[in-house]
C-alpha positions in Angstrom: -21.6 138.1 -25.9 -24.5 136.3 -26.5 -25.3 134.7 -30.3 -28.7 136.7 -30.6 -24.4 137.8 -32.9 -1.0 138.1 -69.5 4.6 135.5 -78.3 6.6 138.5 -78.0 6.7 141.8 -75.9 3.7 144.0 -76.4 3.7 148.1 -76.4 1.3 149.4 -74.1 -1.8 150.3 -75.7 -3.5 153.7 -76.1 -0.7 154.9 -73.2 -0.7 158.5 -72.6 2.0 161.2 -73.2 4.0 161.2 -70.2 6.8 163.8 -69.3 10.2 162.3 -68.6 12.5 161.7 -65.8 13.2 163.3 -62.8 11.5 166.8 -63.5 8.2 165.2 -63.6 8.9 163.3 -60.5 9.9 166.4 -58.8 6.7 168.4 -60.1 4.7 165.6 -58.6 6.7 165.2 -55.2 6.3 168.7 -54.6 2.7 168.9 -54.4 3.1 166.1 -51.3 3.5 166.6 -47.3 5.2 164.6 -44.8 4.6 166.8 -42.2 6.2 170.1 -40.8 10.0 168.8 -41.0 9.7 167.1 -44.3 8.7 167.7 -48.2 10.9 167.5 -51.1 13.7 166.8 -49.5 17.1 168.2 -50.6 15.2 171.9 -50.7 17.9 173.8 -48.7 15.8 175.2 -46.1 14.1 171.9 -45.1 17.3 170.1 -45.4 18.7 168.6 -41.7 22.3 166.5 -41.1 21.8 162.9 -40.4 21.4 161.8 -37.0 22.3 159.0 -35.3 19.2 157.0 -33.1 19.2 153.4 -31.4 17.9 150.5 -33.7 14.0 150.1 -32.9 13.2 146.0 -33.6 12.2 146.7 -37.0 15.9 147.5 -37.6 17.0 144.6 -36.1 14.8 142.1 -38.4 16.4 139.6 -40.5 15.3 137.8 -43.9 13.4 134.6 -44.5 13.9 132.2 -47.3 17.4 131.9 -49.2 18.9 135.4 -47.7 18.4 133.2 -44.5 20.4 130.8 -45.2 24.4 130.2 -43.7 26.7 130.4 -46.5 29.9 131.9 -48.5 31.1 132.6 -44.5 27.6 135.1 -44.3 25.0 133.6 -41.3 21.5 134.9 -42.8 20.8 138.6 -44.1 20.4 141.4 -40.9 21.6 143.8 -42.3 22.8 146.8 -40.8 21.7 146.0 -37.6 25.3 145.9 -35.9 25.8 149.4 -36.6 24.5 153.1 -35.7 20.9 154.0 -36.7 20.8 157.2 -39.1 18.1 159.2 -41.0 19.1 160.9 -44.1 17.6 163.4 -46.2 19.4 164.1 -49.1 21.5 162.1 -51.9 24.9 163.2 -50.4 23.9 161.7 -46.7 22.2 158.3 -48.3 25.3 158.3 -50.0 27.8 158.7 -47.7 26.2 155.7 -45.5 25.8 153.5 -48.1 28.2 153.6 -49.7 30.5 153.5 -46.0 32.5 150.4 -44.8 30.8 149.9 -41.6 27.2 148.5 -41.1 24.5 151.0 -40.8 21.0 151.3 -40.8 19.9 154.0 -42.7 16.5 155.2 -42.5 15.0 157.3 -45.7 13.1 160.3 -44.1 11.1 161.6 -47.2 11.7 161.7 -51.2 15.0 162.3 -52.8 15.3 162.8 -56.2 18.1 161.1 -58.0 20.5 163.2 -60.0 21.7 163.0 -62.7 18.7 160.5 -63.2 19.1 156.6 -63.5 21.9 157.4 -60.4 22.4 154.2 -58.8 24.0 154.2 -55.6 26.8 151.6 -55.2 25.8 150.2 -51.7 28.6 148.3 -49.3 28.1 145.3 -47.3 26.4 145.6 -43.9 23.4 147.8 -44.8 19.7 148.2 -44.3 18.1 150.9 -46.3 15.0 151.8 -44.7 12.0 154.2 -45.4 10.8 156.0 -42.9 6.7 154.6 -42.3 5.2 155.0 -46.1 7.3 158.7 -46.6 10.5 157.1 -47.8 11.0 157.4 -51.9 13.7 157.3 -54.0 12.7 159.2 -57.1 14.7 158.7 -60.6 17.2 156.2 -59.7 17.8 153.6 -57.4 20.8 151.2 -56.0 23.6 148.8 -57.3 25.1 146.1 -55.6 28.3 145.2 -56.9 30.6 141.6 -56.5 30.9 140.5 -53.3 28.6 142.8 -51.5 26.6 140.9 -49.1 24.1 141.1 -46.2 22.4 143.5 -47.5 18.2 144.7 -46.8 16.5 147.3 -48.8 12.5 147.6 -47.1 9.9 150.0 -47.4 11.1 152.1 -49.9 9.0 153.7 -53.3 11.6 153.2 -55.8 10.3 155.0 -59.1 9.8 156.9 -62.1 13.7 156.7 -63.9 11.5 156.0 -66.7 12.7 158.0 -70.0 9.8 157.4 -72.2 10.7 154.8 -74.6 8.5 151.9 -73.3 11.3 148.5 -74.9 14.0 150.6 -73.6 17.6 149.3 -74.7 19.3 152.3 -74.2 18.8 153.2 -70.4 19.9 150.9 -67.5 18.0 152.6 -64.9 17.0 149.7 -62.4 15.1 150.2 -58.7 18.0 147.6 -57.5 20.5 146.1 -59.6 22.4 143.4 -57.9 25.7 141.8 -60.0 28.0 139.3 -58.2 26.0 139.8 -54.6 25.0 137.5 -52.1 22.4 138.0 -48.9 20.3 140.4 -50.3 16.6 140.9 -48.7 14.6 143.1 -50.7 11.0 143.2 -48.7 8.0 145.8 -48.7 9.2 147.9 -51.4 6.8 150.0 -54.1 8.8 149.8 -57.2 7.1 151.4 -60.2 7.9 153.2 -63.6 11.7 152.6 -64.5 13.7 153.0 -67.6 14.5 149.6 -67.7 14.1 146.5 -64.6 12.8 146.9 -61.2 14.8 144.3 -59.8 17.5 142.7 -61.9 19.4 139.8 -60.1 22.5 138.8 -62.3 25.5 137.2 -62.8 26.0 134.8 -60.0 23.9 136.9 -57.3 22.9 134.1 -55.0 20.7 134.1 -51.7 18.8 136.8 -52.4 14.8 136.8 -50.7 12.3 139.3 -52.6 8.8 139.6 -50.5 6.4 141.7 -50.2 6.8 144.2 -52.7 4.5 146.6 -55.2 5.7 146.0 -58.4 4.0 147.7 -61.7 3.9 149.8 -64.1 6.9 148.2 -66.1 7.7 146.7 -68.9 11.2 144.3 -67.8 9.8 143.8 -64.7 12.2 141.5 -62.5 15.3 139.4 -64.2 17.2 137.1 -63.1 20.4 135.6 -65.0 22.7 137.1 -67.5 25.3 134.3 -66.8 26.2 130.8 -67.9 26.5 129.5 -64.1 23.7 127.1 -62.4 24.4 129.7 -58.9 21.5 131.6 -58.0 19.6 130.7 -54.6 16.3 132.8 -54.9 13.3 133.0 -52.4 10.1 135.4 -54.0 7.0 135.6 -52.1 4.3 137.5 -51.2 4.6 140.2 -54.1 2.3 141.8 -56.3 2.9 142.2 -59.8 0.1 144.3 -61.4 0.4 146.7 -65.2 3.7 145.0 -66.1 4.4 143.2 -69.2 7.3 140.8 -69.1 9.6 139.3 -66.8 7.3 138.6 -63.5 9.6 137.1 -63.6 11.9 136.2 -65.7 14.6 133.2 -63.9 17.3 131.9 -65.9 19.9 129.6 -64.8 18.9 129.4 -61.6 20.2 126.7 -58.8 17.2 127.0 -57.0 14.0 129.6 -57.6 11.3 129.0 -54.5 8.3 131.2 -55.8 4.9 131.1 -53.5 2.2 133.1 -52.5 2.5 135.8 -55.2 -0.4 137.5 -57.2 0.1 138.3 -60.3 -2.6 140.8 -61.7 -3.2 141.9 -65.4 -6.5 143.9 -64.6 -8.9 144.7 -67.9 -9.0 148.1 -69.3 -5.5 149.5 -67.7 -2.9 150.4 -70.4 -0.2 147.4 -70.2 -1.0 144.1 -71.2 1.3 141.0 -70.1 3.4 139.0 -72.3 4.3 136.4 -69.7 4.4 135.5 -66.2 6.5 133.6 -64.4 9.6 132.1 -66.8 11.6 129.5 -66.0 14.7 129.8 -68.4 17.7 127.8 -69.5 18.8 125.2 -66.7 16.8 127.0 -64.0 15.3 124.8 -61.0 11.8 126.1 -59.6 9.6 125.6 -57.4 5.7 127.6 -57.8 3.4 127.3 -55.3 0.2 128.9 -53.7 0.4 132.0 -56.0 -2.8 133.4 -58.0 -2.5 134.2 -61.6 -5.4 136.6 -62.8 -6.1 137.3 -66.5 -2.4 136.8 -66.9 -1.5 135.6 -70.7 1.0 132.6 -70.2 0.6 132.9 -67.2 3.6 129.5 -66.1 6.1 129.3 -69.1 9.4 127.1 -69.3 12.4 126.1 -71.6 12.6 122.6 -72.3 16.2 122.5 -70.9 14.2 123.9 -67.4 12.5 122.0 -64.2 9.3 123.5 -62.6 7.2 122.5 -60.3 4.0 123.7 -59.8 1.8 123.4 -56.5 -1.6 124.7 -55.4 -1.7 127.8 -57.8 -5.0 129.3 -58.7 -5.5 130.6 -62.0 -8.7 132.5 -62.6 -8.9 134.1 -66.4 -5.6 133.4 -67.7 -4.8 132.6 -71.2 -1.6 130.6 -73.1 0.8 128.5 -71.6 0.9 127.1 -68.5 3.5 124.4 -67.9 5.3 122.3 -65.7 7.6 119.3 -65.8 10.5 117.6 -64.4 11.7 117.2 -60.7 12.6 120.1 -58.6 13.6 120.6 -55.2 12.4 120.6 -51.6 12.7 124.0 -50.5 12.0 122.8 -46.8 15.7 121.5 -47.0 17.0 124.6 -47.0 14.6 126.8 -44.5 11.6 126.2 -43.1 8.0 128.7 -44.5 4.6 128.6 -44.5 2.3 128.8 -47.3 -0.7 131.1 -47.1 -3.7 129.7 -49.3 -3.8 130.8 -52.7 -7.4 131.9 -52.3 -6.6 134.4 -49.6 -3.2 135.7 -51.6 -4.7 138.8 -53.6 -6.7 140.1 -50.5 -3.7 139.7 -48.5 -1.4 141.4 -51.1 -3.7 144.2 -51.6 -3.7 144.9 -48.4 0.0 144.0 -46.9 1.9 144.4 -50.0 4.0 147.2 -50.1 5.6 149.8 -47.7 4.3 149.7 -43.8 3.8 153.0 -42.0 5.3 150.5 -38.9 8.4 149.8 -40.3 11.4 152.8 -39.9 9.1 154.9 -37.6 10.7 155.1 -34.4 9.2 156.2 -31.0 10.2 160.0 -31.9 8.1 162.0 -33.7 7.1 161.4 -37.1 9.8 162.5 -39.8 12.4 164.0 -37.9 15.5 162.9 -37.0 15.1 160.1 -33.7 17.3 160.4 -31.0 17.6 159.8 -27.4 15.6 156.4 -27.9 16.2 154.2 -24.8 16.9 150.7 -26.2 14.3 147.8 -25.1 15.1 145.3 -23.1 13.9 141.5 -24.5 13.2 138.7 -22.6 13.4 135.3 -24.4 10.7 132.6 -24.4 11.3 128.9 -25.7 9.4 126.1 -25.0 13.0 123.5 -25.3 14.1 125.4 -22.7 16.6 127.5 -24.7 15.2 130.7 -23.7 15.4 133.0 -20.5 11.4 131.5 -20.3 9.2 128.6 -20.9 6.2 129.9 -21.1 4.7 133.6 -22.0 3.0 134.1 -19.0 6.6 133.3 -16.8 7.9 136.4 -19.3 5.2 138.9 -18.2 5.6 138.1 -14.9 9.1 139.0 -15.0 8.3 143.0 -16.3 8.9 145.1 -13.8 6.0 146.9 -12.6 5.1 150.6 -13.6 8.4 150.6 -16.0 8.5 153.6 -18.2 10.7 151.4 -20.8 9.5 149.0 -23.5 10.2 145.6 -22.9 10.1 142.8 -25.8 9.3 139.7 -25.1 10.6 137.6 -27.6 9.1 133.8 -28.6 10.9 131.4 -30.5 8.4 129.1 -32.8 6.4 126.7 -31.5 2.7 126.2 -30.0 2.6 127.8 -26.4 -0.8 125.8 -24.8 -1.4 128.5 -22.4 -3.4 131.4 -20.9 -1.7 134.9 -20.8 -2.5 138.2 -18.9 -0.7 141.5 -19.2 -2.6 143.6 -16.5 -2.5 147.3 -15.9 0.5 147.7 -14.4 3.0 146.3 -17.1 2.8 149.0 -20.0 5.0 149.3 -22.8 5.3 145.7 -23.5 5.6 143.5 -26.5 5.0 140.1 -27.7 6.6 139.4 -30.6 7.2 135.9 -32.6 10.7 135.3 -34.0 9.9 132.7 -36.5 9.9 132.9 -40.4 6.1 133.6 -40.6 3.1 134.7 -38.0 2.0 131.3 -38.2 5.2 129.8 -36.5 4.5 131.3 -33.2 1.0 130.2 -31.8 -0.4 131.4 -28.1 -3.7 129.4 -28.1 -6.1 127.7 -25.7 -9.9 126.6 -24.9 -11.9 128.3 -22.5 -15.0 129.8 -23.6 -18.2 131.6 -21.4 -19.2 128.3 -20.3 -16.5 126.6 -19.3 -15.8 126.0 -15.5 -13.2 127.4 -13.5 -11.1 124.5 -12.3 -11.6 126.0 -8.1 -15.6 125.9 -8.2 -16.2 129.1 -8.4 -18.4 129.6 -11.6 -17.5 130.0 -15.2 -15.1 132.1 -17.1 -17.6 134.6 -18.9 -17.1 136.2 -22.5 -13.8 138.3 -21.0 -12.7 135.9 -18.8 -12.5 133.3 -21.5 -9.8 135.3 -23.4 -6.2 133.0 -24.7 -4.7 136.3 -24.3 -5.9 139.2 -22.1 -4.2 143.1 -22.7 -4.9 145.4 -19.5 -1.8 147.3 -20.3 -1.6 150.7 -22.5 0.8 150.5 -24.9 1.2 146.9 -26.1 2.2 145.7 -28.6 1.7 142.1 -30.7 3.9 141.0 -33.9 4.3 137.9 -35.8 2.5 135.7 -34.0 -0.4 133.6 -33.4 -3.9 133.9 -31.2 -5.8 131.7 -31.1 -9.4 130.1 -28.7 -9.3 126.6 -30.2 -12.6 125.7 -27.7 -14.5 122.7 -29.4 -18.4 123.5 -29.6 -19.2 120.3 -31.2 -17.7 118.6 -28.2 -19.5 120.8 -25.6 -23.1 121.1 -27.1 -24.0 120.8 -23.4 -22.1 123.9 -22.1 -24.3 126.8 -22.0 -21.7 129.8 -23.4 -19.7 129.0 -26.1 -18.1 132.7 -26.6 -14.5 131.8 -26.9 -12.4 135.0 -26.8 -8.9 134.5 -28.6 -7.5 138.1 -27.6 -9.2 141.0 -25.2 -7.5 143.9 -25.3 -8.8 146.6 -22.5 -6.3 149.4 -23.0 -5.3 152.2 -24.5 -2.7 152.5 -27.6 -2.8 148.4 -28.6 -1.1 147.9 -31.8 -1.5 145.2 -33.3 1.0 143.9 -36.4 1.1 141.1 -38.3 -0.7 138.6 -36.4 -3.2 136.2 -36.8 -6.4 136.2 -34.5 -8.5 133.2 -34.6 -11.5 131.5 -33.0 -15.2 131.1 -33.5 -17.4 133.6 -31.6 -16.1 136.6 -30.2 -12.4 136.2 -31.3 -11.6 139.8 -30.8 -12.9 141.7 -28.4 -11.8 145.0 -28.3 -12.8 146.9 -25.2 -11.6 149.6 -23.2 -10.5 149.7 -19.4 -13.6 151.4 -18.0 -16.9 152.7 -20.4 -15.8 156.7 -19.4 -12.2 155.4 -20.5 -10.8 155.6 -24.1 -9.1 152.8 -25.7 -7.7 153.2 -28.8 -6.5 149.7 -31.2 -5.0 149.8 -34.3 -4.5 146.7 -36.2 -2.7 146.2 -39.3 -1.3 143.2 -41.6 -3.2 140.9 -40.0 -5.8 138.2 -40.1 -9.1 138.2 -37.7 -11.0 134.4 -38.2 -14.6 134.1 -36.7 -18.2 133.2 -37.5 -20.5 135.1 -34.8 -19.6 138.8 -34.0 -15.7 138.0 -33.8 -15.0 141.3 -33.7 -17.0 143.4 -31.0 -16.6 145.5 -28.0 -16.9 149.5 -26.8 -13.0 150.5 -28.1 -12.1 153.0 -30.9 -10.7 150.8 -33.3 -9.3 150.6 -36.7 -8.4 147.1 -38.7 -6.4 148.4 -41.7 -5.1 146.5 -44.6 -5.9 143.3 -43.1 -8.1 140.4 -44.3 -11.2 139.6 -42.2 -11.7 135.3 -42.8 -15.2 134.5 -42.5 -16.3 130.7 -41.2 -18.1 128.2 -40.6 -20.3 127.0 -37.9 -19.3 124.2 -35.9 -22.1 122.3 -37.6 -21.2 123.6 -41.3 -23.7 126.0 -41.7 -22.7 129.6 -43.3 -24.4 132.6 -41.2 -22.6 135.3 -38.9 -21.7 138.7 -38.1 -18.7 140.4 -38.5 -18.8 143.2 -35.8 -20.9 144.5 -32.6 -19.6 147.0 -31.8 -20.7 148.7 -28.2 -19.1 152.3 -28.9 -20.1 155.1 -26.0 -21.7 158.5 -27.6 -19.3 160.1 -28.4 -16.7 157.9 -29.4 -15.3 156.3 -32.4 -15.8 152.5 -32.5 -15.0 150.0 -35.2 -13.0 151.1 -38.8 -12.6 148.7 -40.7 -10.4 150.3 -43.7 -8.3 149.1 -47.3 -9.0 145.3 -45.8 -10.8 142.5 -47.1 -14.4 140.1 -46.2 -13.9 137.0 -47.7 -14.2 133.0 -46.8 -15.5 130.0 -47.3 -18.6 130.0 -46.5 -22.0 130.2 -48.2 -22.8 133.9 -50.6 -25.2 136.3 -49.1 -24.6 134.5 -45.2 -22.9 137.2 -43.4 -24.0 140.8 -42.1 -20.8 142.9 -41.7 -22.6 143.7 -38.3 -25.3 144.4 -35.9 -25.0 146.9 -32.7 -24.5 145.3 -29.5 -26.1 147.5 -26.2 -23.8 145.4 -24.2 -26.2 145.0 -21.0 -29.1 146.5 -22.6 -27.6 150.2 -22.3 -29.8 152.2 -24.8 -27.2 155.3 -24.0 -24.5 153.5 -26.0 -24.3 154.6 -29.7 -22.9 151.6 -31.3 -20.5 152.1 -35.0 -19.0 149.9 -38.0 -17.7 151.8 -40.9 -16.5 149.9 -43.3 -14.5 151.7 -46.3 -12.0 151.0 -49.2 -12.8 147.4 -48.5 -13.2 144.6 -51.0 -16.5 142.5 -49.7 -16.7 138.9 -50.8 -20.2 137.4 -52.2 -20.4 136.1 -48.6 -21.8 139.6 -47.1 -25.5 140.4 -47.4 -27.0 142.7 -49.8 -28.4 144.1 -46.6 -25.7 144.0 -44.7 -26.4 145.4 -41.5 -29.0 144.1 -38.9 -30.6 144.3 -35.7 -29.5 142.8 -31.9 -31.7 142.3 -29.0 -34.3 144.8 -29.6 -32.3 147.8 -30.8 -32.0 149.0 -34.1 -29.1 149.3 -36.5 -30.6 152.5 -37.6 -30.6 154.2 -34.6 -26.7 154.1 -34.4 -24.1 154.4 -36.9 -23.6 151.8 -39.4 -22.1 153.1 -42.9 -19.9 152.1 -46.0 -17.5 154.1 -48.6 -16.0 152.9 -51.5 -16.1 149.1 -50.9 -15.6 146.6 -53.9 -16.1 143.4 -54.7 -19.6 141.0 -55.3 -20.5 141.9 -52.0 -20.5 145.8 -52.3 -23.7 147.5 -53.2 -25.0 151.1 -53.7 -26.5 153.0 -51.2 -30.1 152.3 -50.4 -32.1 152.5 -47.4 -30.5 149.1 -46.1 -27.3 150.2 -47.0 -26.3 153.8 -46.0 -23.0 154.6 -47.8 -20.8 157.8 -46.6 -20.9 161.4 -48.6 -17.1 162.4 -49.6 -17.2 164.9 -47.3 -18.3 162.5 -44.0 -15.9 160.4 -45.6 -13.3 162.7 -44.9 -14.1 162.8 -41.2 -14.0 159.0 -41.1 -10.0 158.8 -41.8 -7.4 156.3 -39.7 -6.4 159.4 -37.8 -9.5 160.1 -36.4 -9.8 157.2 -35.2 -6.3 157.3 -33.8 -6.4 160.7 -32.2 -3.1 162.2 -32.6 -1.3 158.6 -31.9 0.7 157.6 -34.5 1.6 153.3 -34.0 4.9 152.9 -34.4 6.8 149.5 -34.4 9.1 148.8 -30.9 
């Protein structure tokens, strides 16, 4: 497309009455629905026997950092993955497979409430405790892992509300997960809220353990680790969000080794808890801080004398108290290879991916009830040394049968893949998916753009053909991995066309997980098959990186908790456009919903979009909402604007609820959504009835 595109513990203060324990959590799980099969579940008549179901490849996924690592005779942290796939219901059946000898995967259909409260189930070796999408809670107690229990994964869980309203509470033990004496524990995309006493308390030897990717708040002992005299624990935490809690955030004594990075820690004004401390590192502990944002925090880095720490590339913005360092620590890259996120982008990305995934413990059956019948997928292996089935990801498409009615996953090992790739029509139900430790380890990228020529004479690529990665198939899928159009326009200021597609997509039911898309202009275009044909896309987790209408095209499309990097010119200069959308009347086009605008580029340089009548079609009714969405100082007061003759206002450019310097109130340059047309601009809407689940 052309360019004319938070001293001691403190109470909380001025905290209202609440009621206690579970009968408050039941009131308030009551009022919720899951859907026709599910509620408050344990209610007798909505009650159904756990069922066994093939492992989708979320229940196959293993842990990064320490829980990765080979030791005390465990190779990494899987889980249950080895064993039979169930979905429970009630406290007997979590129970009974937890608490069983053999490996299982246990999927958490709903909320069950805990009784008698502060129950903590004792969970055996060779489990994954999994909620099912964003349904799965465990209400008034939570789980213990005793000595010796190892390879162990709890994910996607709300753990809350054991909380028995004394706010310094000595007298309850009620944790979200108390681990003594364990090893290979991954604790990842949890919501763990409102306990009687610690979310997550590591103790007494437990030792590679990874926490990532968690909700944590509203608590007072927040996360410990310790209660022993030994130098043992091996401790990865990254990617959490600790927001209204007061102490331990955490709290590391005696650690071996404590690799913290890319975590936001939040103590927002006017909220009723005010931190004590952040991060602590205690007694002989060894730690490593890096990339992680500290706002408004009150000692916000703190350490014992007798302690090592490390700090590197943290951002502190309104933080008061200590901040310390000193002494040598360790490199964490001799014991696993990660990669750090910039601390800039860490609260928009935690807002936004923290916390449970409505991918992850969905399986292809319908939503919340028991899966069975679920045809395993088949994988193919891609590695560039040659230690893979593949060397390239175009050899791996190639090999999917034609018109198969069964997913196939193509699996690529880490490393940079300098290729073009095409998925056409008639190969649906495939995906791509990276097996390294981060989406940045796996990287499909190369240079075309419009202009560039095709190496047999025959003209130039053109916006589409330019694409690093073209989808023609319904029903693909992309996951921890890369995309990326690296084409050089200050080295090819002479080529007329420098639209440089990373990923087209031209299908129906893309989803699109945890990946990074990444370009200049037109990184993302997201189009349909034919203009009388819908396509649906649903991105979330992600990252999408442009500077001139990277994100454009006719298909119904939502980017949901994902952050939107803005960027440079090649030249330097700040100005661009977020979307263009080229939606048929009719038609949903381009959500953009609980994300993030930001980037490092100029304030007041970017419109959030401008509508594109892709070959001058005035019949096209071009739309960008953009709701729930925290808008850097980059986006323009007025955001939206006009393209090749045709008006914004005469389509359907709108905002709800955004936040942030770069959100404004409604004016005649800025329409903003009614609650009630806010309603009717939901995800599902968009979606249709389809419901992206993870395979």
């Amino acid at each position: 497309m052309s360019e004319q595109h938070r001293s001691k513990p403190r109470h909380r203060k001025g905290r209202k009455a609440l009621a206690v324990g579970v009968p408050l959590a039941l009131t308030a799980a009551g009022t919720l629905t899951y859907g026709a099969d599910l509620g408050v579940l344990g209610s007798g008549a909505q009650r159904a026997s756990a069922a066994t179901a093939a492992a989708p490849a979320w229940a196959t996924a293993a842990a990064d950092g320490f829980a990765s690592v080979d030791a005390l005779g465990q190779n990494g942290t899987y889980g249950g993955r080895d064993g039979e796939t169930v979905t429970v219901r009630t406290q007997a059946e979590l129970e009974k497979y937890a608490t069983a000898e053999e490996p299982y995967v246990i999927v958490v259909a709903g909320t069950i409430g805990m009784a008698p409260v502060g129950k903590e189930i004792k969970v055996r070796s060779d489990k994954t405790i999994v909620g099912a999408g964003t349904s799965g809670q465990i209400v008034g107690g939570g789980f213990f892992l005793g000595t010796g229990v190892h390879n162990v994964i709890i994910r996607n869980l709300t753990i809350r509300d054991s909380y028995q309203g004394v706010w310094n509470d000595k007298e309850h033990d009620f944790d979200a997960v108390q681990m003594d004496g364990a090893h290979h524990v991954w604790i990842d995309h949890n919501d763990l809220r409102h306990m009687a006493d610690g979310l997550i308390d590591v103790r007494k030897d437990s030792t590679y353990v990874t926490v990532s990717w968690n909700k944590l708040s509203d608590n007072n002992k927040t996360f410990g680790i310790g209660w022993t005299d030994n130098v043992t624990t091996d401790i990865t935490i990254h990617h959490n969000w600790f927001r209204e809690t007061e102490q331990r955030n955490p709290s590391t004594d005696n650690a071996a080794h404590a690799h913290l990075y890319n975590n936001f820690l939040e103590d927002a004004p006017g909220t009723d808890i005010t931190s004590s401390y952040g991060n602590y590192a205690r007694g002989r502990t060894s730690m490593v801080l890096e990339n992680s944002y500290f706002q408004g925090m009150r000692n916000p880095v703190t350490k014992d004398a007798t302690a090592t720490l490390v700090q590197r590339g943290n951002v502190f913005s309104g933080t008061s108290g200590r901040n310390e360092s000193g002494g040598t620590a360790f490199d964490p890259k001799k014991f696993y290879a990660y990669t750090l996120d910039r601390a800039a982008d860490v609260p928009a990305l935690l807002r936004s991916g923290a916390g449970p995934r409505p991918s992850i413990g969905v399986t292809s059956g319908a939503s919340g009830t028991s899966s069975t019948n679920v045809k395993a997928a088949a994988t193919l292996t891609v590695a560039k040394d040659g230690s893979g089935q593949y060397r390239t990801v175009q050899a791996a498409v190639n090999a999917v049968p034609a018109n198969s009615t069964s997913r196939v996953v193509i699996s690529v090992k880490p490393g940079t893949y300098r290729e073009t790739v095409r998925v056409p029509s008639n190969k649906p139900h495939v995906t791509i998916q990276g097996t390294g430790g981060s989406r940045k380890d796996t990287v499909i990228t190369y240079g075309n753009a419009a202009g560039t020529p095709k190496p047999d004479g025959s003209g130039t690529y053109g916006t589409s053909g330019s694409a690093t990665v073209a989808v023609e198939a319904d029903d693909f899928q992309a996951r921890n991995l890369t995309i990326a159009n690296d084409f050089d326009e200050a080295a090819h200021q002479s080529l007329s066309g420098h639209q440089a597609v990373a990923l087209r997509t031209a299908a129906d039911k893309v989803f699109l997980d945890g990946v990074i898309v990444t370009g200049d202009q037109d990184t993302l275009l997201l189009d349909t098959a034919a203009k009388d044909r819908l396509g649906r896309v649903y991105m979330s987790d992600s990252y999408v990186v442009g500077n001139v209408d990277f994100i454009f095209g006719r298909a119904t499309a939502v980017i949901d908790r994902s952050v939107i990097t803005l960027k440079k010119r090649w030249n330097g200069t700040s100005a661009g456009y977020v979307t263009a959308p080229s939606t048929p009347a009719g038609r949903k086009g381009i959500l953009i919903n609980r994300s993030a605008v930001a980037g490092d580029v100029s304030a007041g340089s970017f419109h959030l979009g401008r509508p594109w009548h892709a070959g001058g079609d005035a019949s096209l009714d071009p739309q960008t909402t953009v709701r729930d969405t925290t808008l850097s100082a980059a986006v323009k007061s007025a955001p939206w604007t006009d393209m090749s003759g045709f008006s914004w206002k005469d389509d359907r450019f709108a905002e709800y609820r955004n936040t942030g310097p770069g959100a404004g109130p409604a004016s005649t340059d800025r329409p903003q959504l009614t609650a009630d047309q806010a309603a009717g601009q939901e995800v599902a809407d968009w979606l249709g009835g389809w419901v992206p689940t993870a395979s």
